[in-house]
C-alpha positions, 0 to 999 in steps of 0.5 A: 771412868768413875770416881768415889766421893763422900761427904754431904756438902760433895755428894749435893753438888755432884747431885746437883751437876749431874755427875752422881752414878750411884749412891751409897748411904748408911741405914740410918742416913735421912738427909732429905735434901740428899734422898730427894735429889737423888730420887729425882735424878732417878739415881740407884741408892744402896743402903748399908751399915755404916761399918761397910760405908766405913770400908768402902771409903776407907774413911770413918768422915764420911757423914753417912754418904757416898756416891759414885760419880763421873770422873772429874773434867780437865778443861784445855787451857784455852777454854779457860782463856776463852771465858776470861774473855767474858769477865772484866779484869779476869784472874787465873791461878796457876799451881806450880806443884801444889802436892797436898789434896787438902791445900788443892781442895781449898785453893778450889773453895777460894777460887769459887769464893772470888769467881776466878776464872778457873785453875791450872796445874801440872800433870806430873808432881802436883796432886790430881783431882781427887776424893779428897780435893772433893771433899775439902772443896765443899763441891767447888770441884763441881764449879771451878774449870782446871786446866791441866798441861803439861808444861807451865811456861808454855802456858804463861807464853799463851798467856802472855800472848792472850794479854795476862800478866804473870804475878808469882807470889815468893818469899823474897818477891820485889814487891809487897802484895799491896802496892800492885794494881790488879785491874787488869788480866792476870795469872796469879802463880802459887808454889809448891808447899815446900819449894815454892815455885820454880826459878823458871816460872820465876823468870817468867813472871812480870811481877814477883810478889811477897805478903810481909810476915809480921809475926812468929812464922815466915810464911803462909800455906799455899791456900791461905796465901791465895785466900789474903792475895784474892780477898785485896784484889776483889777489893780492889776490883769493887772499889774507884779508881 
């Protein structure tokens, strides 16, 4: 199966990782770095105007580009534990219903940024990896391993078995973001953009926590949330003891 990206950044980083099946472009493109690669990859290019781009991705964001790739790689969930293996105090995400592809495609920009070991979401109520994820990540889908299972819980027991410790993030968490240490294996746990994550996910945490508002709002998007919570812990990480 096959999948249509657009976007520079998204199309030099399928290019870049051998997933690109065919190009498309407008008459007009000229993005030399683009038409390079994809001559030495020896890729079929189309040119067209930008009036058929324009339907063909039904979206006028494009930047002259798009390309047909090959469909996006769910990794298993022990991979995923297998490469924590290879990282000091390694930090996995779990998505418990993230619906947004904007949000998702950030979460996936965040977690390269930090060198998370990889993501986790659910098959069902949570938002696949899409043309949209692509494009938001800025080619992190090309980087980032995501897991995909079927049931969280039975993941956090194969996680807890693998010796990670289960950090959820909530509104009404016990504790403030700050005061935990994060030296050590974890899965940091991010909600769904409207009810946050689930009781039993909850229930199955070792440590639940909040990042105190000060201002006019009460909380924080989902990406945004990860972005403040992973920035402390790469601090963290890079500072003694």
């Amino acid at each position: 199966m096959a999948s249509l990206i657009y976007g520079r950044n998204s199309v030099i980083a399928a290019l870049t990782s051998s997933r690109v099946i065919k190009l498309t472009v407008s008459d007009s493109f000229n993005d030399n770095r683009i038409l390079s690669l994809a001559n030495q990859k020896k890729i079929p290019l189309l040119r067209v105007s930008t009036a058929k781009l324009n339907a063909l991705v039904h979206n006028e964001h494009h930047q002259g580009v798009a390309a047909m790739v090959k469909d996006y790689q769910y990794y298993e969930l022990t991979t995923l534990i297998n490469e924590g293996k290879k990282v000091e105090n390694p930090v996995i995400i779990m998505l418990d219903g993230i619906e947004d592809p904007h949000n998702l495609g950030a979460i996936l920009r965040i977690a390269d940024a930090f060198n998370a070991v990889g993501v986790i979401i659910k098959k069902t109520n949570q938002v696949p990896l899409n043309a949209t994820v692509d494009k938001v990540s800025t080619g992190a889908i090309n980087y980032v391993k995501v897991a995909e299972v079927s049931n969280l819980n039975v993941a956090i027991k194969k996680l807890k078995e693998a010796g990670y410790w289960i950090i959820s993030t909530d509104g009404n968490g016990k504790d403030n973001y700050t005061k935990l240490d994060y030296r050590m294996p974890i899965v940091l746990v991010i909600g769904s953009e409207a009810n946050g994550i689930s009781n039993l996910v909850k229930s199955n945490s070792d440590f639940l926590i909040k990042i105190p508002m000060y201002g006019h709002v009460n909380s924080l998007n989902a990406s945004n949330a990860l972005s403040v919570i992973l920035s402390h812990i790469s601090n963290l990480k890079h500072s003694p003891r």
